[in-house]
C-alpha positions as CSV (number, residue, x, y, z in Angstrom):
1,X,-5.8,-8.7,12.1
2,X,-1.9,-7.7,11.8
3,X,-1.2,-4.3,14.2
4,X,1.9,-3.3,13.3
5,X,4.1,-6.4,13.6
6,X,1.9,-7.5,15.8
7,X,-0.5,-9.9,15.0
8,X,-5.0,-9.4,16.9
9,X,-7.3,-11.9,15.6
10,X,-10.8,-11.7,15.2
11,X,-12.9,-15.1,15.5
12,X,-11.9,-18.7,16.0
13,X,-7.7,-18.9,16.1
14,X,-6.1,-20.3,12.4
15,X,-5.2,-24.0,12.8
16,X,-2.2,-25.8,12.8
17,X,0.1,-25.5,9.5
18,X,1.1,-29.4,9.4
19,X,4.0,-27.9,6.8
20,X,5.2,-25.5,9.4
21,X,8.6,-25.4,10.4
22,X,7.6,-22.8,13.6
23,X,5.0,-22.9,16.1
24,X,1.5,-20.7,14.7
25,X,2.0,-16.8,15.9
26,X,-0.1,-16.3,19.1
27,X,-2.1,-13.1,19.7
28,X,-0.4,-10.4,20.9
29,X,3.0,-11.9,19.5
30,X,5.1,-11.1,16.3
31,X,3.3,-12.4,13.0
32,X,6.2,-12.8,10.3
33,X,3.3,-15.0,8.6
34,X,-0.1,-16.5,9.0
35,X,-1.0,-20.6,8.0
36,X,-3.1,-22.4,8.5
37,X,-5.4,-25.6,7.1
38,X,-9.1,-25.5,7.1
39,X,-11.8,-28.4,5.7
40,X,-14.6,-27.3,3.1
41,X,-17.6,-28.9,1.8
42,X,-19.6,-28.9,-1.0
43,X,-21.6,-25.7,-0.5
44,X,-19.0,-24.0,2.9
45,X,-17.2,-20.6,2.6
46,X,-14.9,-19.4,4.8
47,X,-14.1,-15.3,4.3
48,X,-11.0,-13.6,5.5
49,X,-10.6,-9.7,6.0
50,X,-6.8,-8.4,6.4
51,X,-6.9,-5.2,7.9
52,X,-4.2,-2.5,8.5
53,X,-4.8,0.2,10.8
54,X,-2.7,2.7,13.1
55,X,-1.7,0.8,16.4
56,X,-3.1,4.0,18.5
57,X,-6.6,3.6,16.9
58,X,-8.9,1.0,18.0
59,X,-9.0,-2.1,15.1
60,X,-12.2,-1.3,12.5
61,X,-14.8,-3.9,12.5
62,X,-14.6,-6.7,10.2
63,X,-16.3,-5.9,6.8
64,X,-19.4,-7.9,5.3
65,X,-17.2,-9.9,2.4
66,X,-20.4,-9.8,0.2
67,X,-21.4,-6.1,0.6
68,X,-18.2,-5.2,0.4
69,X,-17.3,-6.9,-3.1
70,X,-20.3,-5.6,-4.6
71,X,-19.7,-2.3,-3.6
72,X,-16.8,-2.1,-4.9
73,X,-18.1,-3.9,-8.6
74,X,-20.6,-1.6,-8.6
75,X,-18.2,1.8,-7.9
76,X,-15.7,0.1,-10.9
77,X,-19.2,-0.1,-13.4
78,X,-20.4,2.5,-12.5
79,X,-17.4,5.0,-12.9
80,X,-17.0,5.2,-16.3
81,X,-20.8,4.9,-17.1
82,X,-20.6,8.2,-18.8
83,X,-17.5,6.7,-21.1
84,X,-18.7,6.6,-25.1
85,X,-17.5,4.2,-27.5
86,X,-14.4,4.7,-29.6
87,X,-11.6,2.8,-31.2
88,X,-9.7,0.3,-29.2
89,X,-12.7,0.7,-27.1
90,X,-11.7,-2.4,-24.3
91,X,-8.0,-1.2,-23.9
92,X,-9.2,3.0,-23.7
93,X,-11.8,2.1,-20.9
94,X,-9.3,-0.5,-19.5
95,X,-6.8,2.3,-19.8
96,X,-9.4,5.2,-18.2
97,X,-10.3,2.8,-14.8
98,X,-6.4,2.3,-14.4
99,X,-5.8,5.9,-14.1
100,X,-8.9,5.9,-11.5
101,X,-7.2,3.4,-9.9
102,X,-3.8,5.3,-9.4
103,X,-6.0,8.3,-8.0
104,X,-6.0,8.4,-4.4
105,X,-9.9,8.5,-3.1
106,X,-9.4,10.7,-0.4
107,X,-6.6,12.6,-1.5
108,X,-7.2,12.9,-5.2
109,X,-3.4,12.4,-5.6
110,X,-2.5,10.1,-8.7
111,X,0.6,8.4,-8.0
112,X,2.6,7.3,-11.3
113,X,2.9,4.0,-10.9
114,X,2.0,1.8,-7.2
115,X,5.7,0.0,-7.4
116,X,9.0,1.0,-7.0
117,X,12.5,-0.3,-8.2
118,X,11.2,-2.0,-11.2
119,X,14.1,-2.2,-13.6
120,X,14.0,0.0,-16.6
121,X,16.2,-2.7,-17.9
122,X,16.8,-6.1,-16.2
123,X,19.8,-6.4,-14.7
124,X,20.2,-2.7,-14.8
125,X,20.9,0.2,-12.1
126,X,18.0,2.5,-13.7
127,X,15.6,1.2,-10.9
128,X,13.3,3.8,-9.1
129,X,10.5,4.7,-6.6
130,X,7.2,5.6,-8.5
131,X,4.8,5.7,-5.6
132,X,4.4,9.5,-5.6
133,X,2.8,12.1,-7.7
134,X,4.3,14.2,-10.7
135,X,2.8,16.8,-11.7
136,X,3.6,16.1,-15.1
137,X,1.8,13.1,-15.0
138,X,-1.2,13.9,-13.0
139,X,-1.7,16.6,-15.3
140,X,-1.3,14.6,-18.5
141,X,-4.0,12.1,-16.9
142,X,-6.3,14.9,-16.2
143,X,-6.3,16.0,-19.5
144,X,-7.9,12.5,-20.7
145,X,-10.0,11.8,-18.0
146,X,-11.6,15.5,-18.7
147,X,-11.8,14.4,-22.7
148,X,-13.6,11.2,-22.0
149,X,-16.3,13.3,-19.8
150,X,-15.2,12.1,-16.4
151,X,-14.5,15.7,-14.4
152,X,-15.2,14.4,-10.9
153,X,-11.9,13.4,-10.2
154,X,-10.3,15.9,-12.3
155,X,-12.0,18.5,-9.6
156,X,-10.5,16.8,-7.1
157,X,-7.2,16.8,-8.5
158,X,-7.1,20.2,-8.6
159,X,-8.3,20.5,-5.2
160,X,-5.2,18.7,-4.2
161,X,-2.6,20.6,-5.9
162,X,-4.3,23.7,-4.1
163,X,-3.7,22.3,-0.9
164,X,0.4,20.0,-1.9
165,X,1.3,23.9,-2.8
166,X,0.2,25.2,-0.2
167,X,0.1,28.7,-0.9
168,X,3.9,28.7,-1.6
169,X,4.5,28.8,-5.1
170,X,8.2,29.9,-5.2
171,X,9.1,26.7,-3.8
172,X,6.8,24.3,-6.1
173,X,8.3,20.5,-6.2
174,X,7.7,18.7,-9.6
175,X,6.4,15.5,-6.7
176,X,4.6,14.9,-3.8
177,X,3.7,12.7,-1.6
178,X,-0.4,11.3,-2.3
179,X,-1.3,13.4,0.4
180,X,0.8,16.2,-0.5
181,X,4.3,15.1,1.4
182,X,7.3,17.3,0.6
183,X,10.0,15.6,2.1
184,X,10.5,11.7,0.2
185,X,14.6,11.0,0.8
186,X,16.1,8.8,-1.7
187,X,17.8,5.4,-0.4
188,X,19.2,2.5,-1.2
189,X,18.3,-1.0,0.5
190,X,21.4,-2.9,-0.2
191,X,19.9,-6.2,1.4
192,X,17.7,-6.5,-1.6
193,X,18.8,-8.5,-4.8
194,X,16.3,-6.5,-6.8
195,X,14.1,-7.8,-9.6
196,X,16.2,-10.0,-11.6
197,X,19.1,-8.9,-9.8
198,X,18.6,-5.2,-10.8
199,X,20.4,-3.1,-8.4
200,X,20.2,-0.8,-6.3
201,X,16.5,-1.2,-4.9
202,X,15.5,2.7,-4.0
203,X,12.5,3.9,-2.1
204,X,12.0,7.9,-2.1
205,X,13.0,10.1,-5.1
206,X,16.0,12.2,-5.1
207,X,14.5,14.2,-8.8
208,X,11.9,16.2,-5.9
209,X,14.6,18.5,-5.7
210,X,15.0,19.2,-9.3
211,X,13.9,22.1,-11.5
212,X,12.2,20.7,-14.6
213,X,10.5,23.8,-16.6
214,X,8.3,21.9,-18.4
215,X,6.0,21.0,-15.5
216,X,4.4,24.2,-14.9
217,X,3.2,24.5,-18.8
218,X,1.7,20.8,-18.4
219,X,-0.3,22.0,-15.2
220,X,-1.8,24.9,-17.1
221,X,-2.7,22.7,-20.2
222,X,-4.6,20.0,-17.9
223,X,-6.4,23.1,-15.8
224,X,-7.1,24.9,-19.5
225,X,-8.6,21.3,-20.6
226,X,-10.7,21.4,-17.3
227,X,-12.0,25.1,-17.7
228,X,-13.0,24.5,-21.1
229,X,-15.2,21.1,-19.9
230,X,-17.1,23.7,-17.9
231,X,-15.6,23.8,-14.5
232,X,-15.4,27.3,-13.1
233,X,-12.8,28.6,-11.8
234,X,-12.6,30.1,-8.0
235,X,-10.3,32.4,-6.8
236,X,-7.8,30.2,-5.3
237,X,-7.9,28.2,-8.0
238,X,-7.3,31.1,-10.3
239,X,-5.0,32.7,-7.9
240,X,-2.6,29.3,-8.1
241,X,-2.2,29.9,-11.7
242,X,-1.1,33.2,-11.9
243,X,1.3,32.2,-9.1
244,X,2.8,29.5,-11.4
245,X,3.1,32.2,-14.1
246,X,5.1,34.6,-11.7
247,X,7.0,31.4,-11.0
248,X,7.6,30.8,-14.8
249,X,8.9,34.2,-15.3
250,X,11.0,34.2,-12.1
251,X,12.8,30.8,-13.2
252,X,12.6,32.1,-17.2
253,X,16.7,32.5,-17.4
254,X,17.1,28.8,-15.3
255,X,18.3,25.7,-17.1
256,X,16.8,22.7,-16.1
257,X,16.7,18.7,-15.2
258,X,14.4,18.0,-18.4
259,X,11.2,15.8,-18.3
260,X,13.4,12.8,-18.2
261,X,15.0,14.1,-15.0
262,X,18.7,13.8,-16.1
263,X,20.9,13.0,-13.1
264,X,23.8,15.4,-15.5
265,X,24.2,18.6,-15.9
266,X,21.5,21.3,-16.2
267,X,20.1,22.3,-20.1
268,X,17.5,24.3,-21.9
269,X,15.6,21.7,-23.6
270,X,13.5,22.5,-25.8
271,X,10.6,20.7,-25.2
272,X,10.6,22.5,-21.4
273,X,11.1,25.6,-23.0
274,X,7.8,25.0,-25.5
275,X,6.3,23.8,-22.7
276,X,6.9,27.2,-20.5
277,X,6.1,28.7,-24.1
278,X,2.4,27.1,-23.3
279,X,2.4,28.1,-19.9
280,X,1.8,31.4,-20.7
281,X,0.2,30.9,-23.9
282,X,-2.6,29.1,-22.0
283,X,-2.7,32.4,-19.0
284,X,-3.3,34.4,-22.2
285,X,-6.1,32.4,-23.5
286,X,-7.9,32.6,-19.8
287,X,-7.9,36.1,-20.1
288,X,-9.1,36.7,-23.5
289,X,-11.8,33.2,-23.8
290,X,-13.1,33.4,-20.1
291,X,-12.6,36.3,-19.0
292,X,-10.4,36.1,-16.1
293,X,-7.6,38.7,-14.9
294,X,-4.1,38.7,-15.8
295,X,-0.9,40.8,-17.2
296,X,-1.8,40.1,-20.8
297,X,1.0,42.0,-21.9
298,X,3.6,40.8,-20.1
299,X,2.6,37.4,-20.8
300,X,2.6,38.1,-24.2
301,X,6.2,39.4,-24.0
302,X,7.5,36.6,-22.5
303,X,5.8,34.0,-24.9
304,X,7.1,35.5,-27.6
305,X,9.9,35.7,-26.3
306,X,10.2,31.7,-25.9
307,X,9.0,31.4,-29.0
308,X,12.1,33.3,-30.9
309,X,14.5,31.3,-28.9
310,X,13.7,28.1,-29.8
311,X,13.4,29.1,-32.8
312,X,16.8,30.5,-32.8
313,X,18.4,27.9,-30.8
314,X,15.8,24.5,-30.4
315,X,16.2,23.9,-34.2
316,X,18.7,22.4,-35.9
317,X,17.9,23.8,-40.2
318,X,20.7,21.4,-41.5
319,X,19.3,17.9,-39.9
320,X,16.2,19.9,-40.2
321,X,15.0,18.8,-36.7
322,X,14.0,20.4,-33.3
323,X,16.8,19.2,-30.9
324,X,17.0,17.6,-27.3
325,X,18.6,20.8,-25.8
326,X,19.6,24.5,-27.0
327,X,23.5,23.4,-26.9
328,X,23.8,19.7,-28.5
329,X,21.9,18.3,-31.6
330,X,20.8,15.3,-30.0
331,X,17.0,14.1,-30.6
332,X,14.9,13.1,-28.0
333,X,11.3,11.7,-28.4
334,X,9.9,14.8,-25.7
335,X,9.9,16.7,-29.2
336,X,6.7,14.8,-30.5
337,X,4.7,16.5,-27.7
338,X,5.9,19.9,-29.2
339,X,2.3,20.3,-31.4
340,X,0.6,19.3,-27.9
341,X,1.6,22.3,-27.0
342,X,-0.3,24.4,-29.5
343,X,3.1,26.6,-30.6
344,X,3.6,24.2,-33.8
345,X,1.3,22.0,-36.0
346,X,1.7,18.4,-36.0
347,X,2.1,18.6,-40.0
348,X,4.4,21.4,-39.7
349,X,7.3,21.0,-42.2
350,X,9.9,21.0,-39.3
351,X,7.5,18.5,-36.9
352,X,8.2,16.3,-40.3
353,X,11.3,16.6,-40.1
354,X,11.7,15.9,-36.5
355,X,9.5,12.7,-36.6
356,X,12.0,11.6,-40.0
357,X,14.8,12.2,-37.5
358,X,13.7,10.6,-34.7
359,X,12.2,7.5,-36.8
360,X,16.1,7.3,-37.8
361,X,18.1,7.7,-34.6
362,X,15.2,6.5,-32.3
363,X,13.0,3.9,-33.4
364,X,14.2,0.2,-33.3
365,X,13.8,-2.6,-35.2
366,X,10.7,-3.8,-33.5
367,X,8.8,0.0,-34.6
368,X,9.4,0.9,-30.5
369,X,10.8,4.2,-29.8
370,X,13.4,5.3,-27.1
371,X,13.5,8.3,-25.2
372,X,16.9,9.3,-26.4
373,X,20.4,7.8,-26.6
374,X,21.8,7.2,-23.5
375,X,25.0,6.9,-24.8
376,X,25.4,10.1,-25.0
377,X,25.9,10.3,-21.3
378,X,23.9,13.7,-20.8
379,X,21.6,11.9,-18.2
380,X,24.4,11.3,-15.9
381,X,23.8,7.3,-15.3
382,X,25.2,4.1,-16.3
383,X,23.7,1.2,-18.4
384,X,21.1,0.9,-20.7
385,X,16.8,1.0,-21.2
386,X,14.4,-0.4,-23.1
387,X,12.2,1.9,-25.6
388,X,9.6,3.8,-23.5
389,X,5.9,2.7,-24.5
390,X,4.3,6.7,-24.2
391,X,7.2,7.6,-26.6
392,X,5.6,4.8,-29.1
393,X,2.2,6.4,-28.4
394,X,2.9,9.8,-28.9
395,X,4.5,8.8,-32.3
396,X,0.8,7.2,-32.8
397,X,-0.8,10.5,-32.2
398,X,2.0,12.3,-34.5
399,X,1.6,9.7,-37.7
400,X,-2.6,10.4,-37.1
401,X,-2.3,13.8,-37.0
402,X,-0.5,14.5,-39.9
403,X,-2.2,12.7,-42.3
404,X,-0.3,9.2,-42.2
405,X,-3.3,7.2,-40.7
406,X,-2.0,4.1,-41.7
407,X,1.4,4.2,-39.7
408,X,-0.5,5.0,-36.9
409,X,-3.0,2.2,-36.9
410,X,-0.1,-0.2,-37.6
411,X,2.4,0.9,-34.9
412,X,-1.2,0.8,-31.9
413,X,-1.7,-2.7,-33.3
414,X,2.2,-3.1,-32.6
415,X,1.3,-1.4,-29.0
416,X,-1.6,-2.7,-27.8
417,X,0.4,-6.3,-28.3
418,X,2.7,-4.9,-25.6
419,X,0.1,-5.2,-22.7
420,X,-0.6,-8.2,-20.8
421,X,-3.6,-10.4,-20.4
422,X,-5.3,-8.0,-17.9
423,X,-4.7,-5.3,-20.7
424,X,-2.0,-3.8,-18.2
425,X,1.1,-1.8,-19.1
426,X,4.6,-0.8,-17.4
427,X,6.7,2.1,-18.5
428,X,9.1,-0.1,-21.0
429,X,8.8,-2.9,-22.9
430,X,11.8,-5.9,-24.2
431,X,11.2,-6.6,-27.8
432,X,13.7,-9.1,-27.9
433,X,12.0,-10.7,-24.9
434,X,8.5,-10.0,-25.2
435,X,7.9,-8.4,-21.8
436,X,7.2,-5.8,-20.5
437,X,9.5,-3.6,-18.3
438,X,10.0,-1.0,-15.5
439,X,7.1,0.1,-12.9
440,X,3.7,-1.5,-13.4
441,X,1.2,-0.4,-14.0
442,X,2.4,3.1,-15.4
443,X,0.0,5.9,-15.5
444,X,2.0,7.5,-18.5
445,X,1.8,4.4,-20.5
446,X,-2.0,4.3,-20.2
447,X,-3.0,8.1,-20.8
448,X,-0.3,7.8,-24.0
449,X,-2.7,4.8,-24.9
450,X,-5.6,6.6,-24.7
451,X,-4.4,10.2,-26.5
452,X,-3.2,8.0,-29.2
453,X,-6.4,6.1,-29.7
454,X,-8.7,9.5,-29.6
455,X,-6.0,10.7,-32.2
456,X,-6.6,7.7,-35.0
457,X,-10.5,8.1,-33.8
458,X,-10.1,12.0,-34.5
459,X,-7.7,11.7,-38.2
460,X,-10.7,9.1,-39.1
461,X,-13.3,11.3,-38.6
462,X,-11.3,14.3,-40.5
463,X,-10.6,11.9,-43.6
464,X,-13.8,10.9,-44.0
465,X,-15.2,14.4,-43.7
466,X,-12.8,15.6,-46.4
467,X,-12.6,12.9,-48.7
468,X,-9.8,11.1,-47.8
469,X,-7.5,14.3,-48.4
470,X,-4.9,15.4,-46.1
471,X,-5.6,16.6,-42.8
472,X,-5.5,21.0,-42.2
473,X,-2.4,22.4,-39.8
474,X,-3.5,21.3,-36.2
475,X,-3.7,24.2,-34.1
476,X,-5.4,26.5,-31.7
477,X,-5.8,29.8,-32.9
478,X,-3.4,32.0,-30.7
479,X,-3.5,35.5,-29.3
């Protein structure tokens, strides 16, 4: 066993590595490695158990190899056992046991990705530290987890963000730490080459200290999606969300970082401003669907409130699209999450025209789509990225939604090529290469995987209920 550098062995000492250039580590000595040559025959096993533990705890006994690896085959088949079949069935339940995997046991933090400083494009300087937990993105997972029927860890979920807020709202961070840690400096380890020479390598993330208003409006969405599955609320649980409310409407007049997490200037984008618009859209439906307590009308004020504004000043009636911020007419592929929302349909005649828009300015060659155009400079860093693979999806779910099946089935096929053999996907993908690209494996690229393959399932269903004619608005009724 390795404690700290140090290394404590359990059993016979490792033999002789002939190969060796330095004598074999001796107990209580520094490990940099461990070699070491050992004779099998026919019918001989040898097991190994690498443990780490805290040097002030005493070391954990070794495991039982055997028990332990079918334990853990029978917690991985066991977990989704209350999964149903559906489209793309292999790469959805793929999909669903990665995001269990990036959910922390103990914690029930779900980290984005388990790797950091994986280039968003090789050679590049877009290279950062994943290992940490966005709200955004845990609550994006939670809401397909809690679709496909698997609560549990949704509950727990919860349970943590109860306790990484900690009672103080006014000073929510869009990241934690797994187990809730506020404080992750940003740095830069110059003695690393990075991946294909991308550098800088980081560790810690400097966006903790951004204000993104989009985040709060994806918490409520994912706790919404969990109510409705039949989870009660309590009153803490409650209690946080009118918190985040009185947060919403404290911060209502704040431009923000965006859900890309610019490194520029401060906007109003308009997909955080929808997304504050379904902050308070989902408090509303709370009060009136289950009955819980809340200043309906002041919710109602300031949701309406959003609402005119981006009408006003999120849409652009000449280009006919809804725009990256209030103050440039820039797309960005956030805007296909705007019927998510609720406060649009996906065949709304200006969703239409957005998706026209963005098929024009953001969609390559290859059918992938981009984020935005970084040439632009608005995100306040150099170089380039490759087209992000959620983007792709959530033009899936848009094309199934509003009645163009066929596009949708042909751009997944397009997708699903992108993973690797293990069904595995990072956050970007090289077209011209053929690999993929950027932390691996990403949480956002899998839930976008499995939205968009419920959203073909869905369209299916609608066509063949109605004959094959177009699919009704999408939409929630609204209060």
């Amino acid at each position: 066993m390795i404690s700290g550098p140090l290394l404590r062995r359990h059993g016979p000492p490792l033999p002789e590595d002939d190969d060796s250039e330095e004598p074999a580590s001796r107990e209580g000595g520094t490990a940099p490695r461990l070699a070491g040559t050992f004779e099998l025959s026919a019918g001989e096993r040898l097991d190994w158990d690498l443990t780490w533990f805290p040097s002030y705890l005493e070391p954990p006994a070794p495991i039982d190899p055997d028990r332990a690896l079918a334990d853990a085959e029978r917690f991985w088949r066991g977990w989704p056992a209350s999964f149903t079949d559906c489209d793309y069935h292999p790469l959805v339940l793929r999909s669903l046991l990665v995001l269990r995997a990036l959910t922390h046991s103990q914690t029930g933090g779900i980290v984005a990705a388990p790797t950091a400083s994986l280039p968003e494009y090789f050679g590049g300087s877009r290279n950062w530290d994943y290992r940490y937990t966005w709200l955004r993105d845990a609550a994006l997972t939670i809401e397909v987890v809690v679709d496909h029927g698997l609560t549990r860890g949704a509950k727990l979920w919860r349970d943590w963000l109860l306790r990484a807020v900690a009672g103080d709202v006014g000073d929510i961070k869009i990241m934690y730490g797994l187990a809730g840690e506020r404080d992750l400096p940003e740095s830069e380890l110059d003695h690393l080459a990075g991946y294909e020479c991308s550098r800088p390598v980081r560790i810690g993330n400097l966006a903790i200290d951004q204000y993104q208003g989009d985040v709060v409006g994806e918490v409520m969405l994912a706790l919404a999606r969990l109510r409705d599955a039949g989870v009660e609320e309590d009153e803490y649980s409650w209690g946080l969300q009118k918190s985040l409310l009185r947060y919403c409407e404290a911060n209502f007049s704040r431009p923000d970082h965006g859900i890309w997490e610019m490194r520029g200037d401060s906007h109003f984008f308009t997909h955080g401003r929808a997304m504050m618009w379904a902050a308070f859209d989902q408090g509303l439906r709370a009060v009136q669907e289950h009955g819980l307590d809340g200043p309906v009308q002041r919710w109602r004020e300031l949701r309406e409130r959003l609402r005119a504004e981006i009408d006003q000043h999120g849409f652009d009636s000449i280009q006919n699209t809804f725009t990256q911020t209030y103050d440039n007419r820039e797309l960005d592929a956030s805007l296909l999450q705007l019927p998510h929302t609720g406060m649009v349909g996906y065949d709304d005649p200006r969703m239409l025209g957005t998706v026209a828009c963005i098929e024009d300015q953001l969609q390559d060659g290859a059918g992938l789509v981009h984020r935005y155009r970084t040439s632009t400079g608005l995100d306040g860093l150099e170089g380039e990225e490759y087209p992000f693979l959620i983007c792709s999806f959530w033009l899936v779910e848009q094309y199934a939604y509003s009645g163009r099946l066929a596009d949708a089935k042909r751009l997944m096929t397009r997708l699903v090529g992108c993973a690797n053999g293990l069904g595995l996907l990072s956050e970007e993908y090289d077209p011209d290469s053929g690999r993929l690209a950027g932390n691996f494996p990403q949480a956002f690229s899998h839930l976008g995987l499995v939205r968009a393959a419920d959203a073909i399932q869905e369209a299916g269903r609608r066509r063949e209920k109605q004959g094959h004619r177009r699919p009704p608005h999408v939409g929630r009724p609204r209060a």
